[in-house]
N, C-alpha and C positions, 0 to 999 in steps of 0.2 A: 480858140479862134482857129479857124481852117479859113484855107486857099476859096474855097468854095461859096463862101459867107456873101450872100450879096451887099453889093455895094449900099451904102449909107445914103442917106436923101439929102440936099445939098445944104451948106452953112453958109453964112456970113463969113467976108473976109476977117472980120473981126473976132471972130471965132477962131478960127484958127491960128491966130497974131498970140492968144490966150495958152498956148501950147510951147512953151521955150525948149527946142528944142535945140540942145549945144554940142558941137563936138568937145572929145576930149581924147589923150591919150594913155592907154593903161599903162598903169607904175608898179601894180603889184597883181600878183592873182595866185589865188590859194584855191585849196582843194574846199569843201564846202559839204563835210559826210552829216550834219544835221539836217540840211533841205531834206525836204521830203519825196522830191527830185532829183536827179543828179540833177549838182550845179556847181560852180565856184564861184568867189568870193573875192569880185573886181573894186581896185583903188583909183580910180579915173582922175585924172588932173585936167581940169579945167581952163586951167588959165590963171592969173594973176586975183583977177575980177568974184570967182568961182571959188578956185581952190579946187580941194582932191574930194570929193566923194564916193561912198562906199555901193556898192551895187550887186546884187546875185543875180546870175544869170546863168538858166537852163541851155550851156552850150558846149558842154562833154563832149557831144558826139563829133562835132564836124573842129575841136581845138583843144591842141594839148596847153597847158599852164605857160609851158618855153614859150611856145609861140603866141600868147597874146602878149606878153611883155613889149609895148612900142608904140600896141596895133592902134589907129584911130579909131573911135567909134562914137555913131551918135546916141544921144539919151536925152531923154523925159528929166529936164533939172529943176522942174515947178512942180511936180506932185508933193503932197505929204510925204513922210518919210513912212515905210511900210514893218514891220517888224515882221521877219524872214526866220523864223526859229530862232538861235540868241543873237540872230544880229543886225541892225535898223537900215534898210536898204532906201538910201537917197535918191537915189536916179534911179529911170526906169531904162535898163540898157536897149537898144531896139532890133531887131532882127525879121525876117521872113520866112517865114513855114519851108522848107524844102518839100521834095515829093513824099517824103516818109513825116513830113509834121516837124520835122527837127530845126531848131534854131541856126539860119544863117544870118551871123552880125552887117550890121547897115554901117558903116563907114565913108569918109570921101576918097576918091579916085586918086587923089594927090594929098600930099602932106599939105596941110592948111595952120593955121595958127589956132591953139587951142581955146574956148572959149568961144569960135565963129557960131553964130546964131544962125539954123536955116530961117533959108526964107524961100 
């Protein structure tokens, strides 16, 4: 998916209601040398509701391991679970293409209470 990609033809509100899509704060992040990509290998805690799910995400370049330790972020926590080389990736963590294609994480602007559902 590139920046460039035109935009989608329109849905249903109800469509998009279909997408759960929750903050969470990362608890753990490891390095991830079986991707086929660089990526590492995020513990995301959810909330009470949720719990910690497991997540790979292609985001090497723009975050070292230290510093997601804390960080909020949102994710996709109603997909299937995906199997990610040996490890079942839960959430789809979410980000935006920078100018070079590279993943910048989607978070909220302020600490929020883990488990908040966008809307």
């Amino acid at each position: 998916m590139s920046s460039s990609e035109e935009p989608t033809g329109p849905i249903a509100y109800d469509d998009f209601l279909k997408v759960d899509v929750r903050v969470g704060t990362v608890v753990e992040a490891l390095p991830f040398p079986q991707a086929r990509k660089p990526a590492y290998q995020l513990r995301i805690d959810f909330g009470p509701e949720i719990g910690i799910r497991k997540s790979s995400a292609q985001i090497t370049k723009h975050y070292a391991l230290e510093d997601l330790i804390g960080r909020q972020v949102a994710a996709v926590v109603n997909f299937p679970p995906r199997q990610i080389g040996p490890m079942m990736s839960e959430v789809l963590t979410l980000g935006f293409p920078d100018e070079a294609g590279e993943v910048v994480l989607v978070g909220p602007g302020h600490k929020v209470p883990d488990g908040g559902r966008l809307f």
